[in-house]
C-alpha positions as CSV (number, residue, x, y, z in Angstrom):
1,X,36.6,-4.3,-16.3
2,X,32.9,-5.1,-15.5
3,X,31.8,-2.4,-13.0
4,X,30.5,-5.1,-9.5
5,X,26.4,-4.4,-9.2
6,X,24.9,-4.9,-5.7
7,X,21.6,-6.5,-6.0
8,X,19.6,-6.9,-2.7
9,X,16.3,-9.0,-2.2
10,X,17.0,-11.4,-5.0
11,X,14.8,-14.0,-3.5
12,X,11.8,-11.5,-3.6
13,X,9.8,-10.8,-7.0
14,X,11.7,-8.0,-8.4
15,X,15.2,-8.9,-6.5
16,X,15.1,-11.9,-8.9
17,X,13.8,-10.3,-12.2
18,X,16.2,-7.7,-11.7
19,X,19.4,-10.5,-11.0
20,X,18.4,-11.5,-14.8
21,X,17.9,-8.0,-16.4
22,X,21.0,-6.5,-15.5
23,X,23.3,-9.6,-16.8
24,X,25.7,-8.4,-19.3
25,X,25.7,-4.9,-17.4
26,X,28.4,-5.9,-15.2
27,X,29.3,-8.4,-12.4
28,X,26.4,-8.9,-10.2
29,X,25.9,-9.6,-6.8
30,X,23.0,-10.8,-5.3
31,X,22.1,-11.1,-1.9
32,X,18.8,-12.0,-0.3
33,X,18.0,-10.8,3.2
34,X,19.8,-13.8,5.4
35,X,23.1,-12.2,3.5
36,X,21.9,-8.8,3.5
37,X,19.7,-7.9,6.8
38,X,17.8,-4.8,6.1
39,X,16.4,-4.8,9.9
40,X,20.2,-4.1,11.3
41,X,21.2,-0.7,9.0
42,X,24.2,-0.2,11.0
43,X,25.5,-3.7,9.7
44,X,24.1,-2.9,6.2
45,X,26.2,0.1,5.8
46,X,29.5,-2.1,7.1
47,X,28.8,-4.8,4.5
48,X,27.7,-2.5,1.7
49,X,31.0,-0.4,2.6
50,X,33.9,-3.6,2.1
51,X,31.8,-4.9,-1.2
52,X,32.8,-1.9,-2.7
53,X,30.3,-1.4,-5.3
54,X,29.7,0.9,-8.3
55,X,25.8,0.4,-8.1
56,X,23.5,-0.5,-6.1
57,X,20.0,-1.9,-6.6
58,X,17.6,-2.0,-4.2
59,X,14.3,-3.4,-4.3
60,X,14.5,-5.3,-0.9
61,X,11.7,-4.0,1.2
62,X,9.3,-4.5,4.1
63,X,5.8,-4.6,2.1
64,X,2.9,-6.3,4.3
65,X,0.7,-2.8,4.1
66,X,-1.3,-4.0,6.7
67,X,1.1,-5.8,9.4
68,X,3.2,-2.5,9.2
69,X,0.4,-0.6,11.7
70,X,1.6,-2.9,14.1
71,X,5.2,-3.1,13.5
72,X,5.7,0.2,12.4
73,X,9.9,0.3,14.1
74,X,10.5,-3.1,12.1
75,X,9.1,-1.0,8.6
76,X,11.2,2.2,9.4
77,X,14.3,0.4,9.7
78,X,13.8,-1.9,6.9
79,X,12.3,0.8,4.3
80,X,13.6,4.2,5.9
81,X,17.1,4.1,8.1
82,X,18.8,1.1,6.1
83,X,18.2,2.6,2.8
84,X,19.6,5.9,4.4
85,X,22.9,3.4,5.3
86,X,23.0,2.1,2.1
87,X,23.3,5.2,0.6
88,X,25.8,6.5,3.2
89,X,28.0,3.4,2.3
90,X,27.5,4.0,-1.9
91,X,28.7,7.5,-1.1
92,X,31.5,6.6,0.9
93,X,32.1,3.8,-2.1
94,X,31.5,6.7,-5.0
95,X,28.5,4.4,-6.2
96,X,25.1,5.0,-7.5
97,X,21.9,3.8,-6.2
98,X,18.9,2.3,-7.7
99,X,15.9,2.9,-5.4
100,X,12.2,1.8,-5.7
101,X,9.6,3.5,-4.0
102,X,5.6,3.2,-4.0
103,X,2.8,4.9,-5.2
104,X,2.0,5.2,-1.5
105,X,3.9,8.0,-0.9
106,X,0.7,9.8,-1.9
107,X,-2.8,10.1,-0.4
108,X,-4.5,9.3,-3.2
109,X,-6.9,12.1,-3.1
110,X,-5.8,14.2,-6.5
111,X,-8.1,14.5,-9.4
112,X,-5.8,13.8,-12.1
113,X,-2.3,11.3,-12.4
114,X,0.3,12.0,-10.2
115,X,3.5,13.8,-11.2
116,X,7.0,13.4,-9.4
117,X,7.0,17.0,-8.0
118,X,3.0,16.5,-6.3
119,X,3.0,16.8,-2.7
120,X,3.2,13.9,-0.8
121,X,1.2,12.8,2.2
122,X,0.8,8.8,3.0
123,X,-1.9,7.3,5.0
124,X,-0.7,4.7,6.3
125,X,3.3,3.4,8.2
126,X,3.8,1.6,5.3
127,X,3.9,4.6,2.8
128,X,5.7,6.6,5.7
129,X,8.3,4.6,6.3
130,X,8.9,4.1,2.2
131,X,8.7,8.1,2.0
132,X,11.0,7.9,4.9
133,X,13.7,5.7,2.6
134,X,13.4,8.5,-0.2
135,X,14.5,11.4,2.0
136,X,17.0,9.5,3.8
137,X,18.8,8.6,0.2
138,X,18.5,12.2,-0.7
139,X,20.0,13.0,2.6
140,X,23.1,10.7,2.1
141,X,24.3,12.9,-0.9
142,X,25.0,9.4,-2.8
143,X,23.8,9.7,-6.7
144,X,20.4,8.3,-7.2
145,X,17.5,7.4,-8.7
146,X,14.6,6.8,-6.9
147,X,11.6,4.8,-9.2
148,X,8.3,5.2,-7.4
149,X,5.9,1.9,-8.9
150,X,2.6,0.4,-7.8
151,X,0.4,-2.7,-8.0
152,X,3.6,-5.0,-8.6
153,X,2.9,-8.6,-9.6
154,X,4.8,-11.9,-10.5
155,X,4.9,-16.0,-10.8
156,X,6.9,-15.6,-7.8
157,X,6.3,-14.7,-3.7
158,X,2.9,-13.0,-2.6
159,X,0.6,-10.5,-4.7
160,X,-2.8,-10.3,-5.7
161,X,-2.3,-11.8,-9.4
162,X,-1.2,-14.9,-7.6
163,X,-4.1,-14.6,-4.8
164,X,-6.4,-13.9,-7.3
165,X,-5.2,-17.0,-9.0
166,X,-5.8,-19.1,-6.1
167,X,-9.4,-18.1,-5.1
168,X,-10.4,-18.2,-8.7
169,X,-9.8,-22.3,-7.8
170,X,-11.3,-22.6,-4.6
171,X,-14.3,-20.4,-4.7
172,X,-17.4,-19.7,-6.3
173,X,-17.7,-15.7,-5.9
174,X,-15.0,-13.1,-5.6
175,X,-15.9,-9.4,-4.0
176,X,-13.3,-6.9,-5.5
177,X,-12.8,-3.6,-5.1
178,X,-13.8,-1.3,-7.9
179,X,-12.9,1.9,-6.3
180,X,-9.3,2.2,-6.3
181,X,-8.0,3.1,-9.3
182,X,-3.5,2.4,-10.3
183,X,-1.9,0.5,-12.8
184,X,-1.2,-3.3,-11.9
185,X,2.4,-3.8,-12.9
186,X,4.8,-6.7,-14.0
187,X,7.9,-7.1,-11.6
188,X,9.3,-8.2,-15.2
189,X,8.6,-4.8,-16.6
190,X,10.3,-2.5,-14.2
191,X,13.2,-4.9,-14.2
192,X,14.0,-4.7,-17.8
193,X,13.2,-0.6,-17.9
194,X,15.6,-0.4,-15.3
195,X,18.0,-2.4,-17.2
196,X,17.4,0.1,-20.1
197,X,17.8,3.3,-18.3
198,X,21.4,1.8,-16.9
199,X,22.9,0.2,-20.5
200,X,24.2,3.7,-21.4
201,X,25.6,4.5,-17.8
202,X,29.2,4.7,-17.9
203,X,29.6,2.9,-15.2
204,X,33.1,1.5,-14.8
205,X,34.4,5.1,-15.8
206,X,34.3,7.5,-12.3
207,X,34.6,10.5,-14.2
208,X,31.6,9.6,-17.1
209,X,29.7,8.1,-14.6
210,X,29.0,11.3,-12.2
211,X,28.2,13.3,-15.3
212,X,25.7,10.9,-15.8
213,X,24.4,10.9,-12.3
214,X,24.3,14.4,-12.3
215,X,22.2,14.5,-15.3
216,X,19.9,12.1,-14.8
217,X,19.6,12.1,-10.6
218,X,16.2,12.2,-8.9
219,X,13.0,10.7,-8.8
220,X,11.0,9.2,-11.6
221,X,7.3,7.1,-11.7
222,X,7.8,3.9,-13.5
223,X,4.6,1.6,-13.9
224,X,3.2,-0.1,-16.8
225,X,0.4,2.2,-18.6
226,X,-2.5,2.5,-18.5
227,X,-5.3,2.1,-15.3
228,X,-7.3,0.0,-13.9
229,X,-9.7,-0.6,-10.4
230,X,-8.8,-4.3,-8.4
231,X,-11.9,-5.7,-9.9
232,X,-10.8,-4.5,-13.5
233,X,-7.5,-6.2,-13.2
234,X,-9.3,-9.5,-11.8
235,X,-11.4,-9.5,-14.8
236,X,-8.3,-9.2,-17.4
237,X,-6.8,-12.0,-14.8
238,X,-9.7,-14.4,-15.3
239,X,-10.4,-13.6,-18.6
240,X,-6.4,-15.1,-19.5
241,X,-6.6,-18.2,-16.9
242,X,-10.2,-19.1,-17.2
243,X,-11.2,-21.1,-13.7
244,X,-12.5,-24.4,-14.1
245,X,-15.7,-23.6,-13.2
246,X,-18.0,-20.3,-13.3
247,X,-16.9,-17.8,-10.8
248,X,-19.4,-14.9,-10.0
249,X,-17.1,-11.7,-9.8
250,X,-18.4,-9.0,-8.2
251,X,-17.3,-5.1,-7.5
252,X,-17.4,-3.3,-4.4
253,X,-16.5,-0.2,-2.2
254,X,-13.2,0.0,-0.5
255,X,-15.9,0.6,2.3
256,X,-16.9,-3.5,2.4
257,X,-13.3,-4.7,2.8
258,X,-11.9,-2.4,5.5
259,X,-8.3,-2.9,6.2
260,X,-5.7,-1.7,8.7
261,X,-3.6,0.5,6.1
262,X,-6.3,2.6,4.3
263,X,-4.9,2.6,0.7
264,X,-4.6,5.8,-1.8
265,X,-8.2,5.6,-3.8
266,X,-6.2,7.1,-6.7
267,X,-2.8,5.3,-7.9
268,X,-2.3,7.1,-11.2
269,X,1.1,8.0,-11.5
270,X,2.7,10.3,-14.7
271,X,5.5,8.1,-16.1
272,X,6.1,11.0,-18.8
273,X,9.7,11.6,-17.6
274,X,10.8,8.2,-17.1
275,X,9.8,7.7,-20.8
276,X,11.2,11.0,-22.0
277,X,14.8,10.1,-20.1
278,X,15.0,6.3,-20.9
279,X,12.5,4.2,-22.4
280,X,8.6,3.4,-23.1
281,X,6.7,1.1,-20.7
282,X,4.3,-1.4,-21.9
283,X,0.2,-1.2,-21.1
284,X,-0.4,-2.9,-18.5
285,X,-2.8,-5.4,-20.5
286,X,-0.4,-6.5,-22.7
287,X,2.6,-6.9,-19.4
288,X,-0.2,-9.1,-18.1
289,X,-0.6,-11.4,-21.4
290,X,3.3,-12.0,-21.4
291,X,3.5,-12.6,-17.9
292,X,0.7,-15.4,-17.8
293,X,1.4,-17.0,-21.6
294,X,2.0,-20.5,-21.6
């Protein structure tokens, strides 16, 4: 019998590429966030609890960086205290949990890429509360795996390849900044390494499956490879989708495009143990030819 797979946020960008990846895996079940409120945890737990899954999947999130100064209780219950409910309710169910998390967990100010075990210390509510989310899964003694990414991108929802997209048609100069430094990641890409690091889970099996768990439980970095600053990944951007006119591109300092949430100058994360456990990741250079080829 096909084990059932909880899928929340399947109307966001990696809710839906994740719905497709993990067909054949099992029985999915998607829900977006009308079926599946992530702002009312104590609900989340009582709906997770009567689906009775064997794995969950959660990519739902609250991610507007900047909005989250200002409605930092809205973020904490979304990112932090459901995810602690949904991990309650997984435990309570014997399921595991598929968790993403964000590269700003960290404060960006190490010389060198990130590894798992590096302390963490986000400047902003938004990497907070998504810290927040980690802990609280940890705390719910459910079996996990928590996949800390970065610099996600689509053809779907909002992100910069599809803002970058649209003011490479409506202007004639575009100031990017060249001082942040991560790797700009396909939503396609995590979905599909995700649905390589679960084809050998035994999931329908109790007994095979908590070995598993047990081996493999914990936190992993899982980007595409390589790095690049905003204006780098505008270039590669405009270089595949040529505007129809000339479009003056020009770097700057984070310091001429002050936001609310000040963001981690250095994104770099080690995606050695990912790769050593389950699969390789693409460059991100060649994730961004598939994802914009005709």
């Amino acid at each position: 019998m096909k084990p059932r797979i909880l899928v929340t946020g399947v109307n966001g960008q990696l809710g839906y590429e994740l719905q497709r990846a993990l067909q054949g895996l099992g029985q999915i079940i998607g829900l977006d966030r009308h079926a599946l409120d992530l702002s009312n945890p104590s609900q989340v737990e009582e709906q997770v609890r009567a689906m009775r899954p064997q794995l969950i999947v959660n990519p739902a999130a609250y991610t507007a960086v900047d909005k989250a100064e200002s409605e930092a209780e809205l973020a904490w219950r979304i990112n932090a205290e459901s995810v602690g409910a949904i991990g309650r309710a997984a435990k309570a169910c014997g399921a595991g949990v598929i968790h993403y998390s964000t590269d700003y967990v960290y404060d960006g100010a190490k010389d060198g890429v990130y590894r798992e075990d590096d302390p963490t210390a986000p400047l902003g509510v938004y990497g907070a509360s998504k810290l927040g989310g980690e802990d609280a899964l940890r705390a719910s003694g459910a079996p996990h795996l928590i996949l800390r990414t970065s610099w996600v991108y689509g053809m779907r929802g909002k992100n910069f390849l599809l803002t970058m997209l649209r003011l490479m048609q409506e202007r004639e100069q575009l100031r990017v900044v060249n001082d942040q430094i991560g790797a700009p990641t396909w939503c396609r890409s995590i979905a599909d390494a995700t649905a390589h690091a679960l084809a050998r889970a035994p999931l329908a099996d109790a007994a095979q499956s908590a070995a598993w768990w047990e081996q493999h439980q914990g936190v992993y970095h899982l980007t595409c490879q390589g790095a690049a600053s905003w204006y780098d990944f505008t270039a590669a951007i405009m270089a595949l989708r040529p505007p129809p006119r000339p479009v003056d591109l020009q770097p700057i300092p984070s310091s001429a495009y002050p936001t609310p949430a000040k963001r981690p100058a250095n994104s770099r994360l080690d995606c050695s143990k990912f790769m050593s456990h389950f699969c390789d990741l693409p460059e991100w250079r060649s994730a961004l030819e598939l994802c914009l080829a005709p």
